[in-house]
N, C-alpha and C positions, 0 to 999 in steps of 0.2 A: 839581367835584371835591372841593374843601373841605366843601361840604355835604355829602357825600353820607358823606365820613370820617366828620365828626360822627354824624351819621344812624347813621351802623352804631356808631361806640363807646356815641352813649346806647344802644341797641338792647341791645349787649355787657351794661353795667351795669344796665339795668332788667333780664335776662333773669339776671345774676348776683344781684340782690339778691331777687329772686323763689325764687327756689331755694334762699339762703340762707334766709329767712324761711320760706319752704316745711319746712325741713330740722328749724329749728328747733321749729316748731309741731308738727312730728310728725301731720299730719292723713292720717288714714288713706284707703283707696278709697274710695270711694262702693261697690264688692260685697264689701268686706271685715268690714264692721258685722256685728258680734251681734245680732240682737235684744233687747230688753233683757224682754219676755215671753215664755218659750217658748208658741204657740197651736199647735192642731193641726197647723197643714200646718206650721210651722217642726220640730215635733215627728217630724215624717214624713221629713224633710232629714235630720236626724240618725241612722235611723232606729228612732225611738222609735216603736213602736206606741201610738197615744193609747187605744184602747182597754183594754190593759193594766193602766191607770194605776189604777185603780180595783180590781183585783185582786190587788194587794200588801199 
């Protein structure tokens, strides 16, 4: 019984200070990134015609 209290409160504070830390770093999704070159098919998502580009 005593272990198992333990067991769940560290559980509590590891899973508090993860979130904290989390919160504070501010790290975005993993499908939320920009690209940081827009290439054709990223260009296509937006939809930018890549052919166009060249005709302005």
């Amino acid at each position: 019984m005593n272990q198992s209290l333990s067991l769940v409160i560290s559980a509590v504070v590891v899973f508090a200070a993860v979130v904290i830390v989390s919160k504070k770093i501010n790290l975005s999704s993993r499908y939320e990134r920009k690209p940081r070159v827009l290439n054709s098919w990223n260009a296509l998502d937006k939809g930018i015609d890549p052919t166009d580009e060249n005709k302005a």
